[in-house]
C-alpha positions in Angstrom: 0.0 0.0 0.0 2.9 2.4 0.9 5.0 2.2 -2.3 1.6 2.4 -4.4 0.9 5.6 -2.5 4.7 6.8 -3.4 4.3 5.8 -7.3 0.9 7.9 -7.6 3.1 10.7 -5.8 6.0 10.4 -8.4 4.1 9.8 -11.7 2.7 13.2 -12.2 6.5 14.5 -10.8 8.0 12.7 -14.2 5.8 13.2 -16.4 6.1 16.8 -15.2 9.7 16.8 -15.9 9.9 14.9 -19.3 10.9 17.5 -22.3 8.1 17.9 -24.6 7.9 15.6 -28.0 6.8 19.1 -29.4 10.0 21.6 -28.8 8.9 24.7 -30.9 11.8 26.3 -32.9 14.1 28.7 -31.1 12.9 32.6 -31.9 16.0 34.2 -33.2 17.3 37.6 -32.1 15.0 40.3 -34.2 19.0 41.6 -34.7 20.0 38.2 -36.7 16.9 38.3 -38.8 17.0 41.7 -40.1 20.8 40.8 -40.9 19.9 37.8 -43.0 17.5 39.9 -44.7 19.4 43.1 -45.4 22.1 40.9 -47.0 19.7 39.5 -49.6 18.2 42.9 -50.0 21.8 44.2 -51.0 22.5 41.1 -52.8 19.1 41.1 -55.1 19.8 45.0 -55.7 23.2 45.0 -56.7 22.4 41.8 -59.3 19.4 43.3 -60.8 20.9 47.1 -61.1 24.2 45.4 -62.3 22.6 43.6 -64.9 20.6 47.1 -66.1 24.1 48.8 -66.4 25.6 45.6 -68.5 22.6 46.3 -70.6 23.7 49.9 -71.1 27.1 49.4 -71.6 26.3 47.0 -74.5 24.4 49.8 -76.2 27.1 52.6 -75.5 29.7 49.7 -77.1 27.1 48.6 -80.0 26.1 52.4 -81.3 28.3 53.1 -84.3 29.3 57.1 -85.1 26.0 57.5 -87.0 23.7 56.1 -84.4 26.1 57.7 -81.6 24.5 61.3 -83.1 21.0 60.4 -83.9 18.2 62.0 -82.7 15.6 60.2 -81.0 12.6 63.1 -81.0 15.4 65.7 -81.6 16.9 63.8 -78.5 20.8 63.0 -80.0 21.7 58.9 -78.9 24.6 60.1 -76.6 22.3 63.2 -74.9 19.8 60.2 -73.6 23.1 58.2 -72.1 24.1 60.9 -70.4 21.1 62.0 -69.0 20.8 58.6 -67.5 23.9 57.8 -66.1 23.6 61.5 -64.4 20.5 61.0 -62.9 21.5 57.6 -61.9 24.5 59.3 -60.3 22.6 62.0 -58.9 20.1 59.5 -56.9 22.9 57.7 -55.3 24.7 60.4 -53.6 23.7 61.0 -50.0 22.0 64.6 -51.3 22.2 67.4 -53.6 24.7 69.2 -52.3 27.5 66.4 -52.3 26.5 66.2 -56.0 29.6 67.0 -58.5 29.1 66.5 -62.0 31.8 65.4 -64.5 34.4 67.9 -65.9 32.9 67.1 -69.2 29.3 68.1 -68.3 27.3 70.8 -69.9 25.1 73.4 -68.4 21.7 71.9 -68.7 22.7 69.0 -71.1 21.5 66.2 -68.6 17.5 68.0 -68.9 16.8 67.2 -72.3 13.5 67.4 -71.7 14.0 71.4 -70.9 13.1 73.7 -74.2 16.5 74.0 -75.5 17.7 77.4 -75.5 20.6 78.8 -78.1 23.2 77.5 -76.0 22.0 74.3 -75.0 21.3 73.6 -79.5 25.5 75.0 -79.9 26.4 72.3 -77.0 24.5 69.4 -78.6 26.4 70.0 -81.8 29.8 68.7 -80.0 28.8 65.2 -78.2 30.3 63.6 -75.1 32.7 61.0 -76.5 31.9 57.6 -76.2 35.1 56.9 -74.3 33.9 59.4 -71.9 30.6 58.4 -71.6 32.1 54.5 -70.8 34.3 55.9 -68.1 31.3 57.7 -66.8 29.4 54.7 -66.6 32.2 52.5 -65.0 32.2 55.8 -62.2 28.4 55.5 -61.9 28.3 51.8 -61.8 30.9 51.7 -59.0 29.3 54.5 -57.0 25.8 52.2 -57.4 27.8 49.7 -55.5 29.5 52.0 -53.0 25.3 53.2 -52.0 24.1 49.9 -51.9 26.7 48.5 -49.9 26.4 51.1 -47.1 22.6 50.7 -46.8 22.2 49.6 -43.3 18.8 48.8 -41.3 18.0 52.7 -40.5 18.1 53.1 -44.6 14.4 51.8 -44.9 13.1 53.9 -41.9 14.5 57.2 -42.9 12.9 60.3 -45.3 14.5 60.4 -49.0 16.4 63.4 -49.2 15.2 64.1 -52.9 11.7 65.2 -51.2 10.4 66.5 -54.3 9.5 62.6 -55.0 6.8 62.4 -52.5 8.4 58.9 -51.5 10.2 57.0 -48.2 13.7 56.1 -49.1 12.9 52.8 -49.4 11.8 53.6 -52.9 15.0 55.2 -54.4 16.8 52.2 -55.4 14.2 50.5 -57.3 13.2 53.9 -58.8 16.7 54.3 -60.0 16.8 51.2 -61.2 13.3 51.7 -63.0 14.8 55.0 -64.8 18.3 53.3 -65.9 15.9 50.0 -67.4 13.5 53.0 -69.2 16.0 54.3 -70.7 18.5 50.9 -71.9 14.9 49.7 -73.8 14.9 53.4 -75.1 18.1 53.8 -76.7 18.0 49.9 -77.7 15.2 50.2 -80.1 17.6 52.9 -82.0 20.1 50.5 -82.4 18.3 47.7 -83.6 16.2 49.7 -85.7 19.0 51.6 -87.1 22.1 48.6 -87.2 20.1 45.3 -87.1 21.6 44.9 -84.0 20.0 43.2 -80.8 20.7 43.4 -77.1 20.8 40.4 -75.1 19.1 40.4 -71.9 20.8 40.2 -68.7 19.2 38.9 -66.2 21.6 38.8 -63.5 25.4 41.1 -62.6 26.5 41.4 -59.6 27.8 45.4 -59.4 31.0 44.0 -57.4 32.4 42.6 -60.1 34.4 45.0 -62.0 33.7 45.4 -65.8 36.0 44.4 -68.2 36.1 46.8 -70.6 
């Protein structure tokens, strides 16, 4: 009778202490999960923008002398490639004021959709140089990956400093990156239409990896 009375006393006690078949998974830190996400963030922009800026650099390359001055609704080729690699670097510098355009820029050359004044018509009569415009979009491409890489977790909760937008920060990347794609389809069509020549699609470039040409 006693030891039956001591084996109900200690069955509830072990059952009580037995781990549970049924272990839920361990919460990580809110720390490690916003790491693991920000890295694939980074990762996913710098292949998709990369491959948008392989894109352009095969039209800049594939645009003979002829195409290189066309005009695209009285738009020259070379004006359009410059106004996107400028506003592409303008959107990834920190603000406006740390903005510094190339030595070979041109007062108002980058707005070509501003009614050209007599100054702006004598500038587009003496293009940016292909080589020039290649080495500005090595500079731009690098400076996409400089931005990108220093995004950190207070990047997402922070105001864009282009307020004219009307958008969170969040945005500017992928509206960048919209802009640059706009544009590569743009100046693509010329060159097909106008050499029978084709642009493959990219669909992947990491922006680390340095171009070879």
């Amino acid at each position: 009778m006693k030891n039956s009375l001591v084996a109900l006393f200690l069955l509830p006690c072990l059952a009580f202490s037995q781990p549970s078949s049924k272990v839920a998974n361990p919460v990580l830190p809110s720390s490690s999960k916003d790491s693991t996400l920000l890295s694939a963030i980074k990762k996913s922009y710098s292949r998709q923008i990369g491959a948008a800026f392989k894109m352009l650099e095969h039209v800049i390359d594939n645009a003979n002398d002829t195409t290189w001055t066309a005009r695209i609704s009285n738009v020259p080729f070379w004006q359009i490639c410059y106004h996107v690699l400028w506003f592409t670097d303008f959107y990834f510098h920190a603000n406006e004021a740390t903005f510094q355009p190339q030595s070979f820029d041109m007062k108002e050359i980058h707005n070509y959709w501003v009614y050209p004044d007599s100054q702006m018509i004598e500038n587009q009569k003496h293009p940016i140089s292909k080589s020039n415009m290649k080495a500005y979009c090595k500079y731009v491409r690098q400076k996409a990956n400089q931005f990108i890489q220093n995004i950190n977790a207070t990047y997402f909760t922070t105001p864009s400093p282009f307020e004219w937008h009307g958008f969170p920060k969040i945005d500017l990347v992928d509206y960048n990156l919209r802009h640059l794609q706009h544009h590569v389809g743009q100046l693509d069509i010329i060159v097909r239409r106008d050499q029978n020549i084709g642009n493959p699609w990219i669909m992947f470039d990491d922006l680390s990896e340095t171009p070879k040409n």
